[in-house]
C-alpha positions in Angstrom: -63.4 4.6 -3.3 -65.0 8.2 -5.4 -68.3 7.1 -6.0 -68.9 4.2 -4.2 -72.3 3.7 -2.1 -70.0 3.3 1.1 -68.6 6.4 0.6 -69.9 9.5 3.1 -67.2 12.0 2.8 -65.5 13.3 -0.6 -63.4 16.1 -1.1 -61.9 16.8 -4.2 -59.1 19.5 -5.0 -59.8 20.7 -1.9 -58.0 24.8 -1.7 -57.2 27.4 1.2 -55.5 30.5 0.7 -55.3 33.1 3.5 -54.0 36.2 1.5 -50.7 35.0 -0.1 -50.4 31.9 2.1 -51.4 29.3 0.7 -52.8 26.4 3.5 -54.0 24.0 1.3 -52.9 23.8 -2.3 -54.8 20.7 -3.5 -56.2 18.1 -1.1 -58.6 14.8 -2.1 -59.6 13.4 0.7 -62.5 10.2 0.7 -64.1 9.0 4.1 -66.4 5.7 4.5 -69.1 4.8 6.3 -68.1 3.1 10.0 -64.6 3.5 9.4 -62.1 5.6 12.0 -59.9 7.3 9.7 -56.9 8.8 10.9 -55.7 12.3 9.6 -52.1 12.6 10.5 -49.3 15.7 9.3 -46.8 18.0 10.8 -47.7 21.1 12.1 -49.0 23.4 9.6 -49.7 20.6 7.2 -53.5 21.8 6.6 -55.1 18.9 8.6 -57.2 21.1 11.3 -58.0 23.6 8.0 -59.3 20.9 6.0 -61.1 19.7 8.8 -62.8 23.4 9.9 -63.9 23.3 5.8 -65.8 20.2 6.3 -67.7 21.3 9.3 -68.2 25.0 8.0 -66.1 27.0 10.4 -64.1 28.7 7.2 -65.1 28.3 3.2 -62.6 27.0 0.9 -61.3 29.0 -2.0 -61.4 26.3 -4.5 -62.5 22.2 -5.4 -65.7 20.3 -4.4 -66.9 18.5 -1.5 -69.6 16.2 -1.6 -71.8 14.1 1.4 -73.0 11.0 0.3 -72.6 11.8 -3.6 -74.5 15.3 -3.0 -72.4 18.5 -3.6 -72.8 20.9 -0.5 -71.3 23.9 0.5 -71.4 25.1 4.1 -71.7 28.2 4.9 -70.9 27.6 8.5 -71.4 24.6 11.5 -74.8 24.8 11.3 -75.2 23.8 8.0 -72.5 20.7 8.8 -74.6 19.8 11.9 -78.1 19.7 9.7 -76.3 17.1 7.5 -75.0 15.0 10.0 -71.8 16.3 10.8 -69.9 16.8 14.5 -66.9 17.9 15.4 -65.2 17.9 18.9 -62.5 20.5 19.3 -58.8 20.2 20.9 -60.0 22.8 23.9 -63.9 21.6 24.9 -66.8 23.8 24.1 -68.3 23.4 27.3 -70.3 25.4 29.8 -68.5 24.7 33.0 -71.3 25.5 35.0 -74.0 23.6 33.9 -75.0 19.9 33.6 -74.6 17.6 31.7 -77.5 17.5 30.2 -77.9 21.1 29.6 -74.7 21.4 27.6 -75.8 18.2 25.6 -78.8 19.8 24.4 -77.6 23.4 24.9 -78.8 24.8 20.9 -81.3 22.2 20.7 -83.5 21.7 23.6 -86.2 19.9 24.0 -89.2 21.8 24.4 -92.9 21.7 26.2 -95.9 24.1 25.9 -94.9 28.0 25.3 -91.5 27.5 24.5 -90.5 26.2 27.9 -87.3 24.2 28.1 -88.6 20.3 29.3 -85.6 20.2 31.4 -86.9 16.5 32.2 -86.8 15.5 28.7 -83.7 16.5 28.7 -82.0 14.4 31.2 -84.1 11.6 30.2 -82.9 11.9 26.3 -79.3 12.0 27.7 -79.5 9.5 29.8 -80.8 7.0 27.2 -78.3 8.2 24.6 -75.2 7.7 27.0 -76.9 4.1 27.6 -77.0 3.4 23.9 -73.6 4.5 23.0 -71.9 3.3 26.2 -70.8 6.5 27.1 -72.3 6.4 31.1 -72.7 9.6 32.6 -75.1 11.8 35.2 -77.4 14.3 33.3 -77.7 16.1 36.5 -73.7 16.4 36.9 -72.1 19.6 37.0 -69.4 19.8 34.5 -66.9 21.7 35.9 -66.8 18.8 38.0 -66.0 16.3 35.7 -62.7 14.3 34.9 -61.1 15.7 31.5 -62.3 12.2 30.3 -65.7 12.4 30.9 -65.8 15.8 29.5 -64.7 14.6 26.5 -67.9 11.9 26.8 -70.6 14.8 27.1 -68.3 16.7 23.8 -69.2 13.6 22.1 -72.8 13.0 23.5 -73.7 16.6 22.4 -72.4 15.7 18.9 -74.5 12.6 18.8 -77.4 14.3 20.0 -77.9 16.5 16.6 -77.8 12.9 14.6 -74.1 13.4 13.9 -73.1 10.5 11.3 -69.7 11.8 10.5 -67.7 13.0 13.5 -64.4 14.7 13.4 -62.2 14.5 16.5 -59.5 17.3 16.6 -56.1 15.6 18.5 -59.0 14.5 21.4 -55.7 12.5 23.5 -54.0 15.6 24.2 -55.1 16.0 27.6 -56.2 12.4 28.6 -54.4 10.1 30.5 -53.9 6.4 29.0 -57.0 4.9 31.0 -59.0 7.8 29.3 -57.6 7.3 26.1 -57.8 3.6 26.1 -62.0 4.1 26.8 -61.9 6.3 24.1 -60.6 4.3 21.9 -63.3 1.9 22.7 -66.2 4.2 22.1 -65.0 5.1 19.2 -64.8 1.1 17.9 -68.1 1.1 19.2 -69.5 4.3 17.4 -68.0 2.9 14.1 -69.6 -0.6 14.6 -73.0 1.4 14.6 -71.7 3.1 11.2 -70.5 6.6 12.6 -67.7 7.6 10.7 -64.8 9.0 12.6 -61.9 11.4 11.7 -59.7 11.2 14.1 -56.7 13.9 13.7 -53.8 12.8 15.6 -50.2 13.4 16.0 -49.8 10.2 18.2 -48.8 7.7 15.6 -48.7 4.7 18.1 -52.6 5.4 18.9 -53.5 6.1 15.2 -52.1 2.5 14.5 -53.4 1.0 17.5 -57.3 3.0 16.7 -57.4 3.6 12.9 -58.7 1.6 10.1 -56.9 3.7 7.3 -54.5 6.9 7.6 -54.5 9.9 5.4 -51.1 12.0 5.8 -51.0 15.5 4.8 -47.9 17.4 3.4 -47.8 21.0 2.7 -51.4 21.1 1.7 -52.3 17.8 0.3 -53.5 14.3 1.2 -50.0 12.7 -0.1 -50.7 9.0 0.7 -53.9 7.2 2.6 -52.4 4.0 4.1 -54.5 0.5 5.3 -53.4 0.8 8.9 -53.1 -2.5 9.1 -50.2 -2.5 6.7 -47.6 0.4 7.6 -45.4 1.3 10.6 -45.2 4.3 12.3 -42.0 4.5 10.6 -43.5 4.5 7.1 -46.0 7.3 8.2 -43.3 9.4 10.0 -41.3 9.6 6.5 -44.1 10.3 4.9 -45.3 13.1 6.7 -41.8 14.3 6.4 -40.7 13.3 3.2 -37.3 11.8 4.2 -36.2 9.1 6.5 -36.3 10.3 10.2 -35.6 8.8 13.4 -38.3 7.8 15.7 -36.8 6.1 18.3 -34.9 8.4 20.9 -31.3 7.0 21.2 -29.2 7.2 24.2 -27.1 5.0 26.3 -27.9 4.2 30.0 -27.3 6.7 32.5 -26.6 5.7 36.2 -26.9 9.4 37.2 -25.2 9.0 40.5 -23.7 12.7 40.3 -24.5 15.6 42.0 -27.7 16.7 42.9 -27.9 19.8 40.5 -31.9 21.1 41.6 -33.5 20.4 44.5 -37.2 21.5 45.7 -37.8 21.3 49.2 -41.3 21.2 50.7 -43.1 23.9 47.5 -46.4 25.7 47.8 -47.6 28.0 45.5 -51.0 29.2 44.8 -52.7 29.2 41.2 -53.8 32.3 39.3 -57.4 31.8 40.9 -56.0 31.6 44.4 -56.0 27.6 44.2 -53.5 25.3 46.2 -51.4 24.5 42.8 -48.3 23.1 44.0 -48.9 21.3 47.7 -45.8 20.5 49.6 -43.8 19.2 46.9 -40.3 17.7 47.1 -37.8 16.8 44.2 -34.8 16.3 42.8 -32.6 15.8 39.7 -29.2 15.2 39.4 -26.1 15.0 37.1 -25.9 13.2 34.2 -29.9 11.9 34.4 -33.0 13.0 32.1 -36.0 13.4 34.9 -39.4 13.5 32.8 -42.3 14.8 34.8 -45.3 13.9 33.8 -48.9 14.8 34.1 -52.3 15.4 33.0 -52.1 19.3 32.1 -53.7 21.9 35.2 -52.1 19.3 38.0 -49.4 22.2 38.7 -46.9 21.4 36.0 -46.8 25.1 35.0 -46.6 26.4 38.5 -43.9 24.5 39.8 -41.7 25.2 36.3 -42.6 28.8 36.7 -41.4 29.0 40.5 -38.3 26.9 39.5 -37.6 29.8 36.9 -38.5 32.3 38.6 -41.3 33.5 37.6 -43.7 32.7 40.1 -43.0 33.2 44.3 -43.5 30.6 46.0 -45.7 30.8 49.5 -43.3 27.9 51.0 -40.5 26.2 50.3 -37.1 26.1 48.7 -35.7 25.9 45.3 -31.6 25.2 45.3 -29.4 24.7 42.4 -26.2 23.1 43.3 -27.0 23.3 46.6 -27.8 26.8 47.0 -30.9 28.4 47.5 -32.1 30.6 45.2 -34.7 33.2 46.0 -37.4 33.9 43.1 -36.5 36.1 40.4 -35.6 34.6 36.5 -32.4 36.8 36.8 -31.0 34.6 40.1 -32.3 31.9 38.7 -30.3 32.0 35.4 -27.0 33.1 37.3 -27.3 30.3 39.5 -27.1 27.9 36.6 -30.8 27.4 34.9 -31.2 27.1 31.1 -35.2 27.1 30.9 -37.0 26.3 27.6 -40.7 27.1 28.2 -43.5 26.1 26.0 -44.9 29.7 25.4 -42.5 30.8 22.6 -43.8 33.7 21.5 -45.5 35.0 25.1 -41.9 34.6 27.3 -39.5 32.8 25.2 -38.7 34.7 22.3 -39.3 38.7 21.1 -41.4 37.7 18.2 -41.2 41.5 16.4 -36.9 41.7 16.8 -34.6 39.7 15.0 -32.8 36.6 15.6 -29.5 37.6 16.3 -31.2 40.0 19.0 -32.9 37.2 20.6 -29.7 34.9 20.9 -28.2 37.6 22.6 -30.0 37.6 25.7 -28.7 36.0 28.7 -25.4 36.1 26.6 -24.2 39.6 27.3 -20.8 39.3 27.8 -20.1 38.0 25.0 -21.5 40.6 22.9 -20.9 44.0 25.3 -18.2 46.3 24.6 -17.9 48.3 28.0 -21.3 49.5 28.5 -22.5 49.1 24.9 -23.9 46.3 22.9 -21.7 45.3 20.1 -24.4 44.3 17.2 -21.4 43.1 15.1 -20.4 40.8 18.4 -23.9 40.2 18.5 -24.6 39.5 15.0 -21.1 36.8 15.0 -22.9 35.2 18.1 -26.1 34.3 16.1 -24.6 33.3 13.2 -22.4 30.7 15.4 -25.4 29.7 17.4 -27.4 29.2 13.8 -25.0 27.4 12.2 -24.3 24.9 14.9 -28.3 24.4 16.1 -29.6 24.2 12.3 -31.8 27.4 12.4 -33.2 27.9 9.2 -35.4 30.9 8.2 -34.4 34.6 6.5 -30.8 34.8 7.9 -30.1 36.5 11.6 -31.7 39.8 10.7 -35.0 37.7 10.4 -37.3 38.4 12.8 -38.3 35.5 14.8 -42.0 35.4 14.0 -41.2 35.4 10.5 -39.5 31.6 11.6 -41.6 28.0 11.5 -42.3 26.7 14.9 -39.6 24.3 14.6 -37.0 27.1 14.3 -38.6 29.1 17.0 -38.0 26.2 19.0 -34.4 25.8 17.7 -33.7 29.8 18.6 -34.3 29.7 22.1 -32.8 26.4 22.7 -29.7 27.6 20.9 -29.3 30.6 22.9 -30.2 28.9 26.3 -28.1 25.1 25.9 -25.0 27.4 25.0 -25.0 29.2 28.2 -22.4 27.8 30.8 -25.9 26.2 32.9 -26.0 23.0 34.7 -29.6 22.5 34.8 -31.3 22.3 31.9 -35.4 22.6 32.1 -37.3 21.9 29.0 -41.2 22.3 29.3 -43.2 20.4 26.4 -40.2 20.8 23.9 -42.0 18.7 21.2 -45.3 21.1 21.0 -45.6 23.0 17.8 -43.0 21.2 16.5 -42.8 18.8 13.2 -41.0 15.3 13.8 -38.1 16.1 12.1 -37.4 19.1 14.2 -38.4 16.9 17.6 -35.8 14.1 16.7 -33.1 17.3 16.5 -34.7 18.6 20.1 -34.1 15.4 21.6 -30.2 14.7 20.3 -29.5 17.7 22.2 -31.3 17.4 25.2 -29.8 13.9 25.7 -26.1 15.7 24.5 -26.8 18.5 27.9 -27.5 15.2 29.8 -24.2 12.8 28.9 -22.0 16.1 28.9 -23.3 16.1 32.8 -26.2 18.5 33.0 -29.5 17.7 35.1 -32.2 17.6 32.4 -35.9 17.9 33.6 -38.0 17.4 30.9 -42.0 18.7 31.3 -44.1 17.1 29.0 -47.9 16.5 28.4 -47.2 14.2 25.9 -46.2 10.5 27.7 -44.6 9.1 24.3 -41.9 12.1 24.9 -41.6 11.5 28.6 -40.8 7.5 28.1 -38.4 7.8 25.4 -36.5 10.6 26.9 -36.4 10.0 30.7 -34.3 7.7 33.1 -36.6 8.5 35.8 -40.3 9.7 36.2 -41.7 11.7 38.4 -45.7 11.9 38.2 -47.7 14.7 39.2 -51.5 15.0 40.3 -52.7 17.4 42.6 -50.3 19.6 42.9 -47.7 16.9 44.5 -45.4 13.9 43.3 -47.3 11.1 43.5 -44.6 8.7 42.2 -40.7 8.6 41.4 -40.3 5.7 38.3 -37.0 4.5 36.7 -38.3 4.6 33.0 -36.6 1.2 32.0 -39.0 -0.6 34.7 -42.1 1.2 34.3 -44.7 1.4 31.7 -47.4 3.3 29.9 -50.3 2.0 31.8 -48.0 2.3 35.9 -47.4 6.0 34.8 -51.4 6.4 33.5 -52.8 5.2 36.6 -50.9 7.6 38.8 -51.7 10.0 36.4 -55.1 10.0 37.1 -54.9 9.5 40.4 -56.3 5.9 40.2 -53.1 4.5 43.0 -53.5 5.7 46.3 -50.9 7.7 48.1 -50.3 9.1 51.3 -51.1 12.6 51.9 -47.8 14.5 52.9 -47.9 16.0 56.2 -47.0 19.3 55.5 -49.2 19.6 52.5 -50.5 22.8 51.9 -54.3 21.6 51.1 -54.3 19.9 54.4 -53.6 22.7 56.8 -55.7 25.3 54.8 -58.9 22.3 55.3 -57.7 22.6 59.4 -57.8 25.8 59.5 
């Protein structure tokens, strides 16, 4: 409670304007000592802002914040560090290339005569520190050859280091599997038990009841409710993130998908950006009438594979066929072969974020809208205005452009113009990110509408809440190949997480594409 000797965070009225947008309008926000308190809100809400006020990365425009009953006012990190304040970002602020121990103390080294880093000091200090808090790791490891998990450890070792008392985790599950997340969970017990308070900003509302002592939700700007976690559903936080009664739980019937095989992938290779094996000898299928979620720890060749089966990326081996013919990589074949493709970068290949709506709901729909050789805008414009209607798209009308539009809508624009195309496969890659729940439980209605209307669905998602709810069957992904094939009703969380991180061992194809490169 304000004023009370347990308390070690307050913020009071908190503000944020950017210009004339207005991030935070008015948020009060109290943290206690040892507690793990979750922050939880839709996109946009103002939870990473408030959070990047706290630790000094931006100043606010308005209201108080004090540390342990003491006004303060950071002008930036370094200020929040002094006081006892760490903060472990989304994407790690590592140096991939040097040890652990040197990124620990990396700012604040320890030092011998004439300003000469004690590099032995260094590794001992870490060493005793990952002891204490039960976070084991090498000093003398390399980082770039680290699991994401253990990356994560030495993000929260190098916070520790500086004497951090309050530490704020920024949505640190997003690329863990559920073994990592689960040990996370238990260092972060373990840091509260010592009397490290933890802000833990989560979208995950299954791990934020299963980790969290109490949960703050944010709404347009302010701290609307702060719940005893012990008390409320994720139900009860969902609509009150909201503000209205939404549907959690994705609801479809069984599927037996015994139809047609709609995409197959024969024997894939494909190379990374870097040159790297990314996709090694992989084999797959999806047919008719089924959801197929493939799942993954993010950089195991998710994104390669997708952008090979859309044409975007050529393969060095292999075959791609959609109702049993092959189709040779270019997005044009692809998409007159019968591929509706949702990716995840909306604004970078999705969606022309400088034209309007109704110009990017006509693409890949040009017959409808050409007169002869000429667009009609006024077929055009009817087109949108259909598609908007029927998908929900809210924003400034069809002469809007599309960056003017909310995540959510972006979302709903391009799968609007791609689920009504005549296309039997349907491949949606992370369809939930960016996007508030409300707008997710819309997403998921129609992806499981393409599947009973007798589509093939494959669903790529980093988030494994999404993949369960959605699928029929998992496929799992780790080093570039399919290391397991799941029906969804008879698998769980922890089967998928372990072949997630590679902790169940599989037979290495013989024709795999890391093999023969080793050979030769």
């Amino acid at each position: 409670m304000p004023g009370s000797t347990d308390v070690v965070v307050e913020m009071t009225g908190v503000q944020k304007q950017f210009g004339d947008l207005v991030a935070i309008e008015d948020a009060t926000l109290v943290i206690q000592k040892g507690e793990i308190h979750a922050l939880v809100g839709e996109n946009g809400a103002g939870k990473s802002t408030l959070m990047n006020i706290l630790y000094g990365l931006i100043p606010r425009s308005g209201g108080e914040i004090k540390l342990k009953g003491t006004p303060v006012d950071f002008s930036n990190p370094a200020d929040a560090i002094r006081a006892g304040i760490g903060m472990v970002h989304q994407h790690f602020k590592l140096s991939p290339s040097f040890t652990v121990a040197e990124n620990i103390v990396i700012g604040a080294e320890p030092l011998k005569s004439y300003g000469r880093v004690d590099f032995k000091k260094a590794r001992q200090d870490t060493l005793e520190l990952s002891r204490r808090f039960g976070l084991e790791l090498d000093p003398e490891a390399i980082v770039a050859k680290l699991p994401v998990g253990l990356r994560q450890r030495v993000e929260i070792l190098k916070a520790l280091y500086r004497k951090a008392e309050i530490l704020i985790l920024d949505e640190p599950t997003a690329v863990l599997t559920p073994n990592e997340t689960r040990e996370l969970f238990k260092t972060m017990r373990s840091l509260a038990e010592s009397g490290c308070s933890i802000i833990f900003i989560s979208h995950k509302l299954r791990e934020v009841l299963e980790v969290a002592d109490r949960v703050s939700v944010m709404r347009r700007g302010r701290i609307r409710r702060t719940f005893q976690a012990a008390t409320v559903t994720a139900q009860d936080i969902a609509n009150e993130m909201v503000g209205r009664s939404v549907l959690l739980k994705v609801e479809k019937s069984p599927s037996t998908f015994d139809g047609q095989k709609l995409l197959s992938v024969k024997d894939l290779d494909s190379f990374g950006d870097r040159g790297e094996v990314a996709v090694d000898a992989l084999s797959m299928t999806v047919r008719a009438g089924e959801i197929v979620g493939l799942a993954g720890v993010q950089g195991n060749g998710q994104d390669e594979l997708v952008q090979c089966i859309a044409g975007m990326r050529r393969p060095a081996n292999g075959t791609i066929s959609f109702a049993g013919n092959v189709v040779h990589s270019s997005p044009r074949a692809a998409r007159a072969a019968g591929l509706a493709y949702i990716p995840a970068d909306r604004g970078g290949v999705g969606l022309s974020l400088q034209s309007s709506i109704w110009e990017n709901m006509m693409v890949g729909h040009f017959s409808k809208v050409t007169r002869g050789p000429f667009i009609s805008s006024a077929a055009a414009k009817a087109n949108a205005q259909g598609l908007v209607d029927a998908y929900d798209v809210r924003g400034g009308g069809i002469d809007a452009t599309a960056g003017s539009l909310s995540g959510g809508n972006q979302q709903k624009v391009q799968i609007a113009r791609e689920l009504s195309r005549q296309a039997n496969v349907v491949v949606a890659e992370q369809p939930s990110q960016g996007v508030d729940i409300g707008a997710i439980e819309s997403i998921h209605k129609l992806l499981v509408t393409m599947r009973d209307s007798g589509k093939a669905v494959l669903v790529v998602s980093a988030d494994l809440d999404e993949i369960m709810a959605l699928s029929d069957r998992i496929l799992v992904m780790y080093r570039g190949q399919i290391v397991a094939d799941l029906p969804a009703s008879e698998t769980s969380y922890e089967e998928v997480g372990r072949y997630m991180g590679g902790l169940v061992a599989t037979e290495q194809p013989e024709k795999s594409l890391s093999a023969t490169l080793q050979r030769n």
